[in-house]
BAFI-3210 file (N, C-alpha, C; in Angstrom, 3 decimals, decimal comma, padded with zeros to 6 digits):
// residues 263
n [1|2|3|4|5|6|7|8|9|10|11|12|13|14|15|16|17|18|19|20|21|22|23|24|25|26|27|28|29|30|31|32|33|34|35|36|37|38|39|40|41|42|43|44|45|46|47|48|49|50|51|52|53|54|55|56|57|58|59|60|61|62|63|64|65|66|67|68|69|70|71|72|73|74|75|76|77|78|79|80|81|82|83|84|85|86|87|88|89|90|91|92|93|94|95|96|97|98|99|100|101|102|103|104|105|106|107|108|109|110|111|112|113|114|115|116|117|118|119|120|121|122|123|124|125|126|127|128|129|130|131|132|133|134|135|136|137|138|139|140|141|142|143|144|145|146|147|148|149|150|151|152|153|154|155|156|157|158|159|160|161|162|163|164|165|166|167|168|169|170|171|172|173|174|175|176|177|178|179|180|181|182|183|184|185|186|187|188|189|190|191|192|193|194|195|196|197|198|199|200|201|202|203|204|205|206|207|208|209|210|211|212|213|214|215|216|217|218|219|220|221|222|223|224|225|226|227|228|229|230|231|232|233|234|235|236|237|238|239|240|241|242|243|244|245|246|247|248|249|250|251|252|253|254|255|256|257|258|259|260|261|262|263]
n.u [-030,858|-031,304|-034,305|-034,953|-036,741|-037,481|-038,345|-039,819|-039,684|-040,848|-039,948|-040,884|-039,175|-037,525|-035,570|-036,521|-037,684|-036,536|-035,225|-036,180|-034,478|-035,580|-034,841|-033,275|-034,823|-033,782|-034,902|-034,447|-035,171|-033,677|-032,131|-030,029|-028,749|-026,632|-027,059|-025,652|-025,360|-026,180|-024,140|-025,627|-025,486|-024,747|-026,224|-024,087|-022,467|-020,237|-018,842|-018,850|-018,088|-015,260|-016,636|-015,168|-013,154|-011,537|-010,260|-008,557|-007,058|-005,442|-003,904|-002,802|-000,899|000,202|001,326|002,958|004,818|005,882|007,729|009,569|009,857|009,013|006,135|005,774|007,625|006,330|003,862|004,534|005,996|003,437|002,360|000,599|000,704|002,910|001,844|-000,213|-000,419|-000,072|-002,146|-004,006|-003,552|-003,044|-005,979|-007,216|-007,994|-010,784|-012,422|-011,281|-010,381|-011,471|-009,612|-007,463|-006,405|-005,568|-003,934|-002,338|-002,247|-000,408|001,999|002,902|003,116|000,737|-002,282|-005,125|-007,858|-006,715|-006,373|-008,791|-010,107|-011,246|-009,231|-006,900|-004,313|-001,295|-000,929|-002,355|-001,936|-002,000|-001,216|001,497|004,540|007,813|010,636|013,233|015,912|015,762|015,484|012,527|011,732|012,017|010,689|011,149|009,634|009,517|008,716|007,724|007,656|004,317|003,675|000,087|-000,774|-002,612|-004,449|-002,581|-001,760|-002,085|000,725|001,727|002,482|002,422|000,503|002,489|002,115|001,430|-001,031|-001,714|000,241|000,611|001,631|003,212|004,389|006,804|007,195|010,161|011,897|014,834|015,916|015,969|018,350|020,339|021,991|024,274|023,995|025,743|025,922|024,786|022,790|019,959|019,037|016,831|015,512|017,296|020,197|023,750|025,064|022,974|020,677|019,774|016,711|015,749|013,960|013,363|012,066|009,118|007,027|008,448|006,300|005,022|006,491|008,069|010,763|013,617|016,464|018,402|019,587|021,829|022,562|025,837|026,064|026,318|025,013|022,331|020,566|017,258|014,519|011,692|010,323|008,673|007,822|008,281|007,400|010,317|012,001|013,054|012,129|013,783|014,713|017,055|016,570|018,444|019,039|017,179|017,401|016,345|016,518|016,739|016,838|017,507|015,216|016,530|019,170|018,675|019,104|017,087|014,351|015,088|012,648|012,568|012,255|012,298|014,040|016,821|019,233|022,799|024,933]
n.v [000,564|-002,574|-004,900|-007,768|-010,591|-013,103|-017,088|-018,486|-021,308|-023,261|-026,081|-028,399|-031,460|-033,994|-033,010|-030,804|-027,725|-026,229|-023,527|-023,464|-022,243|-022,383|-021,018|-017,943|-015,213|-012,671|-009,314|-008,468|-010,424|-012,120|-015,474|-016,220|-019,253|-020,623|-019,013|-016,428|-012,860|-012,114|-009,955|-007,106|-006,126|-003,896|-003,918|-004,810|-003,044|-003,742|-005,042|-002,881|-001,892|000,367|002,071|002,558|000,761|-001,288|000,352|002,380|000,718|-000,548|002,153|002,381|000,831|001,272|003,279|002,954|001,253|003,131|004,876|003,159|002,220|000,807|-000,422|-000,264|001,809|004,138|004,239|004,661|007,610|009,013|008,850|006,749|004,298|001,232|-000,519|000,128|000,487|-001,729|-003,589|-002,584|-003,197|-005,848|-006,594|-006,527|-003,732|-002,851|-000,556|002,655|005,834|009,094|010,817|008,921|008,308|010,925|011,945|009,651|009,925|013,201|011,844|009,562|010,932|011,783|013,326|013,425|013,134|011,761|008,978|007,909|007,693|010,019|011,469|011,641|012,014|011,699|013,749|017,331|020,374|022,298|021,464|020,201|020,252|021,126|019,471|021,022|023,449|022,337|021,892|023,254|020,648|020,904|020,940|019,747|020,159|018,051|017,640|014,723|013,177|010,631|007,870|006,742|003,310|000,850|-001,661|-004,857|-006,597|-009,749|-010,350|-009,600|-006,900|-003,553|-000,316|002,878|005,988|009,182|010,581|009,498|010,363|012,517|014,439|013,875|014,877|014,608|014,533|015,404|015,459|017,203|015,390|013,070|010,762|008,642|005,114|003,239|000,412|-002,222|-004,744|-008,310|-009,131|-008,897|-009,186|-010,298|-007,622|-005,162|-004,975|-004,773|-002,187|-000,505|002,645|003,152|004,896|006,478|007,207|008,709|009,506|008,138|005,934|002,211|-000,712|-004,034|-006,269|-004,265|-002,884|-001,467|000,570|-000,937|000,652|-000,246|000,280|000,397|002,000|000,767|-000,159|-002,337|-003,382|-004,167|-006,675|-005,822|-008,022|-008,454|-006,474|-006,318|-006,124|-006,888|-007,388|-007,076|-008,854|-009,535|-010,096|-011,649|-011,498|-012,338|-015,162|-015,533|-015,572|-015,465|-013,556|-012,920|-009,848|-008,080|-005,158|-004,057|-003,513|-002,280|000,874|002,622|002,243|003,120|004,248|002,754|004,052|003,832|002,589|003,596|003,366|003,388|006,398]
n.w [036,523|036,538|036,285|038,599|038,722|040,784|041,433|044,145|045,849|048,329|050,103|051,810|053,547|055,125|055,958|056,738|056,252|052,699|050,756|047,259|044,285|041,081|038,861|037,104|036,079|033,611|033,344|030,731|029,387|029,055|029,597|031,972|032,265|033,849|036,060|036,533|035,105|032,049|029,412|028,222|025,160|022,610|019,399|017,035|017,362|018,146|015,951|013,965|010,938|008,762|005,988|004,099|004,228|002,939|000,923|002,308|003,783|001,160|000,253|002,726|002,671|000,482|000,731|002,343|001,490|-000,159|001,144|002,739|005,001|008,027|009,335|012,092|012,964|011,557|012,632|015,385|015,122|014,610|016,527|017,378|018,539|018,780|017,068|015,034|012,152|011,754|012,523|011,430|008,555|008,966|009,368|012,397|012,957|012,446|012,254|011,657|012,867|012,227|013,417|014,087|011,123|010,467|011,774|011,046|008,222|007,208|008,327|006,380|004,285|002,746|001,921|004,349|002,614|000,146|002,158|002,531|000,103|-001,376|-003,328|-005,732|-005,893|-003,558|-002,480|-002,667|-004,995|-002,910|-000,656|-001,253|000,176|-000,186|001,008|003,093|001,413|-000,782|-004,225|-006,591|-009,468|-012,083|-015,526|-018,701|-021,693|-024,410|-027,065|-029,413|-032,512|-032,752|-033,806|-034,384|-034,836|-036,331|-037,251|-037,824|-040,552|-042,086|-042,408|-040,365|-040,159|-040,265|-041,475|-042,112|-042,083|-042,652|-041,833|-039,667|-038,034|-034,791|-032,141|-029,163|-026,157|-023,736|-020,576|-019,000|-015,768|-014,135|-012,251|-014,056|-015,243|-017,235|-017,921|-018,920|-020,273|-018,897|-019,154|-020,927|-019,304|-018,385|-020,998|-022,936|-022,858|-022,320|-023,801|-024,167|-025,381|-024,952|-024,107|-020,919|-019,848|-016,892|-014,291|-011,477|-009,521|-010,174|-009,183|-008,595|-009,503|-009,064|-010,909|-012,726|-014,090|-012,878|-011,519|-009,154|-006,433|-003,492|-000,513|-000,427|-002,408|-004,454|-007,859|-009,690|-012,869|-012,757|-012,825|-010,798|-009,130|-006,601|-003,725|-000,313|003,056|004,516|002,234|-001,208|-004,397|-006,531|-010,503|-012,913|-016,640|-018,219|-017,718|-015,909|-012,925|-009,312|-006,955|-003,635|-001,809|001,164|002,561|004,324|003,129|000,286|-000,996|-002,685|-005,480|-008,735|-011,337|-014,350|-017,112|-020,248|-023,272|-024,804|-027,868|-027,547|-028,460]
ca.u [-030,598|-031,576|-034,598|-034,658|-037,852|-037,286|-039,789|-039,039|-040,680|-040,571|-040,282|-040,783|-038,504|-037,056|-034,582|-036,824|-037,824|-035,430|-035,589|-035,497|-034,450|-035,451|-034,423|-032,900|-035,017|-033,509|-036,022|-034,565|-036,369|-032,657|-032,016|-028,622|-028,955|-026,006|-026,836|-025,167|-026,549|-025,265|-023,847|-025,918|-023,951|-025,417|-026,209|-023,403|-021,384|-018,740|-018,019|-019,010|-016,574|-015,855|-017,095|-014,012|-011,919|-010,630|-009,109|-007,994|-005,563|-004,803|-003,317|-001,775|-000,071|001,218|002,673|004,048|005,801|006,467|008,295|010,233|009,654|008,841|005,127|006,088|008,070|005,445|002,756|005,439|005,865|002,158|001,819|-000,910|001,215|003,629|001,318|-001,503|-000,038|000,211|-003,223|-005,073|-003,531|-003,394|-007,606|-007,719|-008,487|-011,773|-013,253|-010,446|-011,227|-010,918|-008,385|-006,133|-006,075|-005,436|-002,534|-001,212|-001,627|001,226|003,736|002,714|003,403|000,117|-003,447|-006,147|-008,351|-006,140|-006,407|-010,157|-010,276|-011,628|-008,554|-006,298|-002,961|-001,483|-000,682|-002,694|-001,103|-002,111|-000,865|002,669|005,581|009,180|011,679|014,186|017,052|015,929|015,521|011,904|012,057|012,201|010,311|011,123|009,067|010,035|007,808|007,853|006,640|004,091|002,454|-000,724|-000,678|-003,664|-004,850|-001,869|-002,182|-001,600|001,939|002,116|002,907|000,999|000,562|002,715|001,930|001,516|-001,756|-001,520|000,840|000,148|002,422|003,549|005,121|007,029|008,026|011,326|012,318|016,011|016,485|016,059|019,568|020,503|022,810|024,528|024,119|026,832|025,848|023,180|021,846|018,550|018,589|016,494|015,117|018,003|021,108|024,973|025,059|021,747|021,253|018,123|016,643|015,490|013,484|013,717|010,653|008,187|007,028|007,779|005,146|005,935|006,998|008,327|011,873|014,431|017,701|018,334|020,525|022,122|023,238|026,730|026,057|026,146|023,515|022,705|019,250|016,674|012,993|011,157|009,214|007,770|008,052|007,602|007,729|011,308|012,490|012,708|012,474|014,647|015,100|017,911|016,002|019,464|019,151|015,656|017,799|015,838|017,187|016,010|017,480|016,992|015,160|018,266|020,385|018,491|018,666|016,338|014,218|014,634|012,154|013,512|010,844|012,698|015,678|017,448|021,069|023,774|025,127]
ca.v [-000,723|-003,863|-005,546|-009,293|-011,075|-014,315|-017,263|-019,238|-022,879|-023,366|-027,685|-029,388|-032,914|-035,080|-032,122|-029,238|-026,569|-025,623|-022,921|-023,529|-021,087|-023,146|-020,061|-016,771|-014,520|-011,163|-008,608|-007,849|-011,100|-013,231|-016,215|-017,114|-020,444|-020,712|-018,153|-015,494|-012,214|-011,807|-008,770|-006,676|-005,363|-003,243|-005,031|-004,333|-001,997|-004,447|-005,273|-002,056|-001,469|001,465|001,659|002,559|000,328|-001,778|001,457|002,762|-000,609|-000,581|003,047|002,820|-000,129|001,667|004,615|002,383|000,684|003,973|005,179|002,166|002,438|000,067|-000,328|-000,007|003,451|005,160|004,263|005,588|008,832|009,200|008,345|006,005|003,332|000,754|-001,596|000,913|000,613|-002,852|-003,870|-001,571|-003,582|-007,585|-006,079|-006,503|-002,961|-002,737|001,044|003,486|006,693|009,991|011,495|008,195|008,568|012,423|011,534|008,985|010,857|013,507|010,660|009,071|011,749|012,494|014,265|012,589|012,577|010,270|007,689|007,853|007,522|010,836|012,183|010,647|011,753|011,851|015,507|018,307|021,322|023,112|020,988|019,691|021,274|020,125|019,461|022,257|023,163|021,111|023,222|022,411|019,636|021,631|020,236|020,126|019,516|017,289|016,773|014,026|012,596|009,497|007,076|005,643|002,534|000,556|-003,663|-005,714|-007,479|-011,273|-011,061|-008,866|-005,842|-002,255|000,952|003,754|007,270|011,020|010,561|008,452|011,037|012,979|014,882|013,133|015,357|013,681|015,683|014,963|016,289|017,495|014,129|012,019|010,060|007,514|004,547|002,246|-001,068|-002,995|-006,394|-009,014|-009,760|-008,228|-009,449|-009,403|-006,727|-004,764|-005,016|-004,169|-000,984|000,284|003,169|002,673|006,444|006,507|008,512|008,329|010,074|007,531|004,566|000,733|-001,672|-005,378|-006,534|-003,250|-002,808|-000,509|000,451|-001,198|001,388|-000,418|001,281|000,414|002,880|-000,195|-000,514|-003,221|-003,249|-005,779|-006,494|-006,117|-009,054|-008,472|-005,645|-006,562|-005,253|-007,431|-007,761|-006,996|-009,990|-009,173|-011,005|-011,546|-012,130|-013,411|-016,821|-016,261|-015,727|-014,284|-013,261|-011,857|-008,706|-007,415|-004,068|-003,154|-003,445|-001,434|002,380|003,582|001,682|004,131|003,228|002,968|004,402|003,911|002,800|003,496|003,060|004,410|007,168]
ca.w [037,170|035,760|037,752|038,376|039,414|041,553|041,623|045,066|046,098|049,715|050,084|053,181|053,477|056,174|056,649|057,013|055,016|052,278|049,556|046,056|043,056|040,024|037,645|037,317|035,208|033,747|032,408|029,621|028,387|028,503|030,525|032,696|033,096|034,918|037,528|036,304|034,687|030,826|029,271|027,092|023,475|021,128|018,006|015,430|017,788|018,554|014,253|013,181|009,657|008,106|004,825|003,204|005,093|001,385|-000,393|003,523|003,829|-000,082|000,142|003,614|002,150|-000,987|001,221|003,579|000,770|-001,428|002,100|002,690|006,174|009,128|009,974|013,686|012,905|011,310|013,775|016,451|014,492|014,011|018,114|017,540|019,387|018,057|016,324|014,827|010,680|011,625|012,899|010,511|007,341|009,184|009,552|013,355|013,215|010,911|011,881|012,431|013,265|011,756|014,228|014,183|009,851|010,427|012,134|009,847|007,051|007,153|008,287|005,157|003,048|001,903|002,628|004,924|001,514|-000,241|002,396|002,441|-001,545|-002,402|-003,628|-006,471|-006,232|-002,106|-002,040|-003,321|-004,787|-002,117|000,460|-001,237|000,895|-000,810|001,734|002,956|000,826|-001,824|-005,358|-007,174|-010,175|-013,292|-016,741|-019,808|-022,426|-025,460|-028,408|-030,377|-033,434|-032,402|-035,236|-033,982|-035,634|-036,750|-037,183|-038,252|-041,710|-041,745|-042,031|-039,060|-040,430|-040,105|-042,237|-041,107|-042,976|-042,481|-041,862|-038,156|-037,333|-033,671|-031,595|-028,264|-025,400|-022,782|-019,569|-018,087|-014,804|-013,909|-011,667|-014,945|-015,853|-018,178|-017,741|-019,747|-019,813|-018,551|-019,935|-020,875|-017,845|-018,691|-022,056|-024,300|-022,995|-022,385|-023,772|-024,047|-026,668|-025,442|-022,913|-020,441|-019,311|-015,658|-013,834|-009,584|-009,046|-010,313|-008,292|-008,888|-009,155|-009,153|-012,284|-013,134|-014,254|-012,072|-011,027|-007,825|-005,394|-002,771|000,674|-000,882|-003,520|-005,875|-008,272|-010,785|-013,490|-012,711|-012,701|-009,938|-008,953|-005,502|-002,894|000,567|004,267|004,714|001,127|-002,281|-004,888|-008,278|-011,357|-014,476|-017,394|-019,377|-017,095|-014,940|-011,761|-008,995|-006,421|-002,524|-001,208|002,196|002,956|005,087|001,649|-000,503|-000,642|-003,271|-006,753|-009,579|-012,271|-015,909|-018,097|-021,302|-023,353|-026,873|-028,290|-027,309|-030,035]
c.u [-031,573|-032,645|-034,850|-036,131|-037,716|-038,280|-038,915|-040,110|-040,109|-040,888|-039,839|-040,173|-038,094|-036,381|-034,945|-036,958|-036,690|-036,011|-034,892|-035,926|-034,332|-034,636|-033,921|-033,598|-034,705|-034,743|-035,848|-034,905|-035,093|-032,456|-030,746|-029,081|-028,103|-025,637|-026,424|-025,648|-025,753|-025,562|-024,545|-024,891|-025,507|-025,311|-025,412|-022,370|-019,592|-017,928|-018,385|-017,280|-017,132|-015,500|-016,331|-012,338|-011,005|-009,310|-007,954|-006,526|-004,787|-004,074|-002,701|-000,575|001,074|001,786|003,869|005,446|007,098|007,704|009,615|010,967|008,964|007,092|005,128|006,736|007,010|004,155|003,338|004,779|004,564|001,489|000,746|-000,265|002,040|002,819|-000,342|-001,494|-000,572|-001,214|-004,329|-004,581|-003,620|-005,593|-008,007|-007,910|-009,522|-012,650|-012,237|-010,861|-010,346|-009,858|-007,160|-005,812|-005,430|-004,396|-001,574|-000,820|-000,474|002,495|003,350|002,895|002,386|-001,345|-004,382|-007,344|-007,815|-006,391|-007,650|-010,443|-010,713|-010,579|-007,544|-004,992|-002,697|-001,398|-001,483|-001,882|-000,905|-000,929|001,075|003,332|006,933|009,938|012,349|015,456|016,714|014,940|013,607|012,255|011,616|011,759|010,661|010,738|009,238|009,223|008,688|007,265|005,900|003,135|001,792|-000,996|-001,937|-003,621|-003,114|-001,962|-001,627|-000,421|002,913|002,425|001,458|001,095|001,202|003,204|001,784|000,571|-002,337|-000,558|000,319|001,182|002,560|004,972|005,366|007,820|009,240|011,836|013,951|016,688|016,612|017,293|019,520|021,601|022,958|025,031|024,940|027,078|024,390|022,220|020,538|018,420|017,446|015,519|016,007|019,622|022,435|024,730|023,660|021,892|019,317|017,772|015,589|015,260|013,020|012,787|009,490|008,222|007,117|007,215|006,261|005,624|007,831|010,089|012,742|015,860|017,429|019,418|020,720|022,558|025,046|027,205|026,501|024,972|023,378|020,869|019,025|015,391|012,329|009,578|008,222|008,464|007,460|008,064|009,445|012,793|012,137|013,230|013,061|014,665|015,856|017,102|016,923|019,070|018,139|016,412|016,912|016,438|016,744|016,612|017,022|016,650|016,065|019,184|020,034|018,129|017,492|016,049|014,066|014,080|012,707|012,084|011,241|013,922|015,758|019,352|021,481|024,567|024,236]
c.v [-001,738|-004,610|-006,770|-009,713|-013,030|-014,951|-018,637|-020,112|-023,134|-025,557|-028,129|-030,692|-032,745|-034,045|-030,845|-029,090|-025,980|-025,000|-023,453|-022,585|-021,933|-022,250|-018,305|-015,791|-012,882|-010,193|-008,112|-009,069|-012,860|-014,093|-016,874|-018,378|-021,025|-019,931|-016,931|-014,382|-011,872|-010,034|-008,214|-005,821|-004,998|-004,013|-003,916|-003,589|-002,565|-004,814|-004,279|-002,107|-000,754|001,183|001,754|001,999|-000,430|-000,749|002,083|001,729|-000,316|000,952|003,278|001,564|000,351|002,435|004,059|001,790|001,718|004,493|004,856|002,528|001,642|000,857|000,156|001,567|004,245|005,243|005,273|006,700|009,674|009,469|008,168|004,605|002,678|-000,103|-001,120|000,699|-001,136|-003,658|-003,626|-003,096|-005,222|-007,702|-006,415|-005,171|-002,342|-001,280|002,055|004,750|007,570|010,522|010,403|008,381|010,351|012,393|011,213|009,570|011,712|012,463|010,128|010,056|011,878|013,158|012,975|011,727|011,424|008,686|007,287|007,736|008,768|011,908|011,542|010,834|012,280|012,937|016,314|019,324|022,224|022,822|019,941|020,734|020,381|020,048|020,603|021,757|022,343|021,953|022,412|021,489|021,236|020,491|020,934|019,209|018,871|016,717|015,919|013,660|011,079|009,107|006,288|004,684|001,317|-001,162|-003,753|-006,595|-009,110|-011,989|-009,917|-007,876|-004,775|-001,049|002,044|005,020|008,397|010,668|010,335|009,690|011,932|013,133|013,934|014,013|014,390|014,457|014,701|016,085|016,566|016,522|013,042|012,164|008,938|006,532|003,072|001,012|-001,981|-004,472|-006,772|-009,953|-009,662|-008,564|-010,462|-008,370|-005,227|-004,699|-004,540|-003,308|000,086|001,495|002,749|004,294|006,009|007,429|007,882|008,619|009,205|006,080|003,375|000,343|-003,412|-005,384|-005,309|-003,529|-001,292|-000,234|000,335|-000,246|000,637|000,466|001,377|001,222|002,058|000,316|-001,380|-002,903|-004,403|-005,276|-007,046|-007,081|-008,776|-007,095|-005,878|-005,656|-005,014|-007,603|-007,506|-008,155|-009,208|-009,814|-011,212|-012,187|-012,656|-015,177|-016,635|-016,292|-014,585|-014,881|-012,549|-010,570|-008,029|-005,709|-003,206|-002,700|-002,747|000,251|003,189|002,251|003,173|003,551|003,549|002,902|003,962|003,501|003,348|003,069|004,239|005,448|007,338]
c.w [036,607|036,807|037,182|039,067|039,581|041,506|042,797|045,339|047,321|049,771|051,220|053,001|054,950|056,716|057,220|055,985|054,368|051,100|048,403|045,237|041,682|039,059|038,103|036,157|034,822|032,412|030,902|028,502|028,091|029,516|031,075|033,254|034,001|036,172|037,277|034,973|033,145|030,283|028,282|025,989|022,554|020,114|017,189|015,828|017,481|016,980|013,665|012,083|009,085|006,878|004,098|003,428|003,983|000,841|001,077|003,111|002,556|-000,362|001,420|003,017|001,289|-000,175|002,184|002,347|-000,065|-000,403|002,342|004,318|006,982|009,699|011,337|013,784|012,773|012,170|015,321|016,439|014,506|016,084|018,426|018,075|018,419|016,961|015,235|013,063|010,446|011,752|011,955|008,927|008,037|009,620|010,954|013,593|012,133|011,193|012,203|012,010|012,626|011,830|013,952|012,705|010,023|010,707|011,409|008,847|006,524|007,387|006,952|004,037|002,139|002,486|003,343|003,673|000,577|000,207|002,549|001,197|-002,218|-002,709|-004,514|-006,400|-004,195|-001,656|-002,922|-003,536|-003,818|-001,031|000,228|-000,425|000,194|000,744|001,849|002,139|-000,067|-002,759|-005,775|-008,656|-011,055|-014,509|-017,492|-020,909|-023,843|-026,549|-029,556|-031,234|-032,725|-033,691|-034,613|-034,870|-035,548|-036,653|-038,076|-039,657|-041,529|-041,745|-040,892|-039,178|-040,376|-041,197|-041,397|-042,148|-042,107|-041,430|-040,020|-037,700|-035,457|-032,491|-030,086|-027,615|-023,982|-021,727|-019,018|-017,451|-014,938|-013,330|-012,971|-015,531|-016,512|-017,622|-018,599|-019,517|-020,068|-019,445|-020,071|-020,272|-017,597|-020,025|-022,110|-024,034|-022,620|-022,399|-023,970|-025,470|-025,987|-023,714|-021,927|-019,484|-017,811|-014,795|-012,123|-008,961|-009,165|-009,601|-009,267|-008,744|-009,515|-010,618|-013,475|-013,305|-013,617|-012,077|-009,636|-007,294|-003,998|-001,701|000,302|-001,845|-004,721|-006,886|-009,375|-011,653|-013,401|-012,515|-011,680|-009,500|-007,886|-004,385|-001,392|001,843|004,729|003,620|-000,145|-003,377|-006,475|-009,216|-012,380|-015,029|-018,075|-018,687|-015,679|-013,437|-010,651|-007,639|-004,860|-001,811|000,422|001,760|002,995|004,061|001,126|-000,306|-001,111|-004,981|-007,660|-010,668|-013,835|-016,847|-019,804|-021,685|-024,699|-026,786|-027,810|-028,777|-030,749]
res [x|x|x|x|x|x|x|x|x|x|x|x|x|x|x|x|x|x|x|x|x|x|x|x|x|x|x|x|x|x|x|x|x|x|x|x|x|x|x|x|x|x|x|x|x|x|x|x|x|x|x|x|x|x|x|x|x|x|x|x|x|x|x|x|x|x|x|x|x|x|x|x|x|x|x|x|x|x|x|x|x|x|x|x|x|x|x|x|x|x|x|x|x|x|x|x|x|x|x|x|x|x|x|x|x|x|x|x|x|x|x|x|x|x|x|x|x|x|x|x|x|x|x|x|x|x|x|x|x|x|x|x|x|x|x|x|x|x|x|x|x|x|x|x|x|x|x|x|x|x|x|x|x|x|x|x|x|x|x|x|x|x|x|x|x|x|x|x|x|x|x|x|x|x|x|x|x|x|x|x|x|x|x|x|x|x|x|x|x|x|x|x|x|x|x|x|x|x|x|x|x|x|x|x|x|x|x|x|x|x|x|x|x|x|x|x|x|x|x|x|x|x|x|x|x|x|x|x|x|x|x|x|x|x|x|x|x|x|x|x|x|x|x|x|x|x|x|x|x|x|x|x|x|x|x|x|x|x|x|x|x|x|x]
***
């Protein structure tokens, strides 16, 4: 209990004796000047942040996105309340706690380490589980010839010999398809004759080039400008058209790692 030490002035006037309380002093050295006794706070308690709260946000972000799943769902799911995904990344929640990440983690589809930074990819081998009924990806490995190629001479050209030679294997899974491009709507970087190889497994980043999958089971090739909570922004490079897409619309970005000719 908190003790208070009173200093009282007894003053005789016209009316009598009346007490006065010039001050309220509290011992712990602080002064209510309006009477009332203030709250002590730990220094630092109330803004404590945890120290890895940057890479925390910047990888619940990416899973939330890689997901393509509703901040408010996965907090559900996680039953850290409706607004827990949401709070954590707008930073009104700056220390979150082991148990509430422990949580998130599996809904996010990857290990607790990940979202704490000391882990680089979101699943360990240990800890991947595939889905039921669903076969594993199968590689196969494809060597190629690669020519590392050297300075440029002044009319832009390079040396390309034996010598520079150096093997170059490129895994492709069993999900990787090709598709041929319709038109030159993507020109000049991809056009009619050529095929563009696409692999479903690897994440878009913005500016990345995709096949968009609609819920319509449409799909058209375009480059992805922006990825957001609400919307994905697209673009035709033949005529610079960009374009906004709802969430709701899109089923799936597959990223297009590669093209060549057709034949």
């Amino acid at each position: 209990m908190t003790a208070l030490a009173f200093d009282f002035v007894l003053v005789i006037g016209r009316q009598g004796p009346q007490m006065k309380v010039p001050s309220m002093v509290l011992s712990t050295g602080d002064t209510a000047g309006d009477g009332t006794m203030a709250k002590s706070v730990q220094p630092g308690r109330k803004h404590r942040v945890h120290p890895k709260l940057d890479i925390i946000k910047e990888r619940v972000e990416e899973r939330v996105l890689q997901l393509r799943t509703s901040r408010n769902e996965l907090s559900r799911r996680a039953g850290l309340g409706l607004s827990y995904v949401n709070d954590l990344l707008a930073g009104k929640s700056l220390n979150p706690t082991k148990e509430g990440l422990a949580k998130l983690a599996p809904i996010l589809d990857c290990d607790y380490e990940y979202l704490i930074g000391e882990q680089a990819s979101p699943r360990t081998a240990a800890t991947s589980v595939l889905p039921q009924n669903v076969e594993p990806v199968t590689l196969v490995m494809k060597s190629i010839t690669l020519y590392q190629t050297g300075l440029t001479d002044p009319d832009g050209f390079f040396a390309l010999n034996d010598s520079r030679r150096a093997p170059f294997v490129m895994p492709l899974s069993n999900d990787v398809y090709c598709i041929a491009v319709p038109d030159d709507t993507m020109a000049p970087r991809f056009r009619v004759g050529e095929v563009v190889i696409v692999n479903p497994n690897k994440q878009v980043g913005h500016g990345g080039f995709a096949v968009v999958r609609q819920t319509d089971d449409r799909v058209a090739i375009r480059e992805v400008v922006t990825i957001s909570i609400d919307k994905i922004t697209v673009r035709m490079l033949g005529d610079g058209t960009v374009v906004d897409l709802p969430r709701s619309q899109v089923k799936a970005l597959d990223r297009i790692i590669g093209s060549c000719e057709l034949g």
